[in-house]
N, C-alpha and C positions, 0 to 999 in steps of 0.2 A: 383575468388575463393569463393564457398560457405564459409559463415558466422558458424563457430562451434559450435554455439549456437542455441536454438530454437527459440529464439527472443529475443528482449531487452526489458526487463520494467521497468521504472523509478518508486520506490516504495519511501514513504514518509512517514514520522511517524510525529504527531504533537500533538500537546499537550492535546488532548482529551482521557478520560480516554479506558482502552482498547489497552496496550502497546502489552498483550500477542499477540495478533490480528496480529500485524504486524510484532512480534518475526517471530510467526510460519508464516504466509506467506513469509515473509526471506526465512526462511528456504526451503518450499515446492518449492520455484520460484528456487531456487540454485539447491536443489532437480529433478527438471524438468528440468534442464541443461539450463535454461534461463540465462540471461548475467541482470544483476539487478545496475543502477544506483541509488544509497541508498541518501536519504537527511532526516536530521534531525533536527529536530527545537530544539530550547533549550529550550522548555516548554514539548518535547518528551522525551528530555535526564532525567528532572527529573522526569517525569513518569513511565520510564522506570525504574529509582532506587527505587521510592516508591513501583509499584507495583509488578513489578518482580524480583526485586534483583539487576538489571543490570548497573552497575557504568560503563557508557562512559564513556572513556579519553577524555580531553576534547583538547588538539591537533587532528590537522586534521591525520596526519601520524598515530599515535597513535591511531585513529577509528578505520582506512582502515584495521590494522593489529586484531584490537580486533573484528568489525564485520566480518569480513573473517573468523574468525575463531570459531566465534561464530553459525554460519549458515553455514560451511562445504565447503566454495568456493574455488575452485582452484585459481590458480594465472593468473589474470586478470578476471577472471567470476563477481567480484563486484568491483564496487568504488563508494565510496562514496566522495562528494561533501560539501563545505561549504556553508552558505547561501547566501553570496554575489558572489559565482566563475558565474561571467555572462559568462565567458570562456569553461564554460561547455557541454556536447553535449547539455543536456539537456535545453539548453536556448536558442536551434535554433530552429526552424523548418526544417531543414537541415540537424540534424541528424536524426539518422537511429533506434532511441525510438519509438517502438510503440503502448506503452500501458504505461498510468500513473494511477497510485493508488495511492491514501491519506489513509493510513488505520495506525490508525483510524485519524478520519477530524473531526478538532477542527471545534467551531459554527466558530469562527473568519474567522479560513483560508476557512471556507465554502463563508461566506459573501465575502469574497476579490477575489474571485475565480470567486463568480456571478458578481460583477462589475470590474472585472478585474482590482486589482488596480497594480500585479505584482512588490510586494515590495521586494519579497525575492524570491530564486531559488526555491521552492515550489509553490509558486503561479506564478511564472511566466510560471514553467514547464508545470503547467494545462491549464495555455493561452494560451501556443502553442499548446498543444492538442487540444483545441477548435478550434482554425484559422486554425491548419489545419486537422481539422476533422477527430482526429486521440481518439482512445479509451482511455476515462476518467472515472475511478471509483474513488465516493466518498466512503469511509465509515463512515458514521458520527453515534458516539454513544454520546446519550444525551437524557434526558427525565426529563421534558414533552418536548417535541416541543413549540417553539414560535410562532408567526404568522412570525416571519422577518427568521428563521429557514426552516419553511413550503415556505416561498415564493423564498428563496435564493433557496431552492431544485428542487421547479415547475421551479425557472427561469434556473438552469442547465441541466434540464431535455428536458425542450427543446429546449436549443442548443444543446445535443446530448449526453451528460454526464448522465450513468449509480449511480443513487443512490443505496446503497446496504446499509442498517443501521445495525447495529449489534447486532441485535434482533434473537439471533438461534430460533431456534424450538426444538418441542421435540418428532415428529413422529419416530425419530431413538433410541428414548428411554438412551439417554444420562444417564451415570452414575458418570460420572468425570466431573470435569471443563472443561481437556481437550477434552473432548468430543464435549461440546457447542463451546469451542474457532475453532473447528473441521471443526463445521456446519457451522461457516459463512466464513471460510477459504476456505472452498471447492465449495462454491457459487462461491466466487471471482476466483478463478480457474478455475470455469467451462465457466464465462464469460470470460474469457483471453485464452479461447479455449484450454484447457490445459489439459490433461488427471489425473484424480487424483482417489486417494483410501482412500481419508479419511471417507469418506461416502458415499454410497452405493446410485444411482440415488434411484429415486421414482419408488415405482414397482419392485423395483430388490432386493433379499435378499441377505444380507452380504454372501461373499465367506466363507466357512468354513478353521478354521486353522487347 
């Protein structure tokens, strides 16, 4: 029986500033009829409340129902995960995930990610993407960059993990925050092979409303 979804991605929010980022990616992946295994670190959770307003329940039940509902998902299109569920699709290689995003990726969960130390169901989930050669996007917002920052990224880049930092542009002439959170939302989309409208490719001018 075909799968009802367009694919499954294991999206991750972590404690690096840049909560909006992975709001609206939520949303846009629900959006695109993806099937999204949600994890959230508890340095995410209060990020989320400082920067966007967004007070997680802090039971696991109590997520499942507040991020579902927060990002528009049908009933089973998201679940979200605690950090220890090793029971999870997401902590095999054997499930059927195939695309993990960190947006946005703490320096930490950056560092434990290139030396695999797999402490929690976010770093172990990126280990299994890397073993089995399955699509990893980081997004790491932070600046300046370090040397052990620049070196954690050379070293995931080449095992095969897509760095995407969260530095928009402004050739689309942004006028709102939403605009820039826009730009690097739609990067990450267009790497996850995904058809999107948040911004207009290169070379192509916005459809008229």
């Amino acid at each position: 029986m075909p799968d009802q979804y367009a694919k499954t991605v294991t999206l991750a929010l972590t404690g690096a500033s840049g909560a909006q980022y992975g709001i609206k990616l939520l949303q846009s992946l629900v959006a695109a009829n993806c099937r999204v295994y949600l994890l959230l670190s508890e340095a995410a959770q209060v990020v989320l409340r400082v920067e966007a307003g967004i007070d997680v329940p802090q039971a696991l039940a109590e997520q499942q129902v507040f991020m579902a509902t927060l990002c528009g998902a049908t009933e089973g299109q998201l679940q979200v995960f605690g950090a220890k569920d090793w029971f999870s699709p997401v902590a095999s290689g054997s499930s059927s995930v195939s695309s993990v995003v960190v947006c946005p990726c703490s320096g930490g969960t950056l560092s434990a990610i290139a030396n695999g130390a797999s402490n929690n169901l976010i770093e172990r989930a990126a280990d299994v993407a890397l073993k089995e050669r399955r699509q990893l996007i980081l997004v790491p917002r932070e600046a300046p960059y370090s040397e052990i920052h620049l070196t954690n990224m050379l070293a995931l880049t080449r095992m095969g993990a897509v760095i995407i930092p969260a530095s928009p542009g402004f050739y689309h002439a942004p006028s709102t925050i939403e605009d820039l959170i826009d730009f690097v939302v739609a990067r990450i989309l267009s790497q996850l092979g995904l058809e999107q409208s948040l911004i207009p490719p290169w070379g192509e001018a916005p459809s008229e409303q």
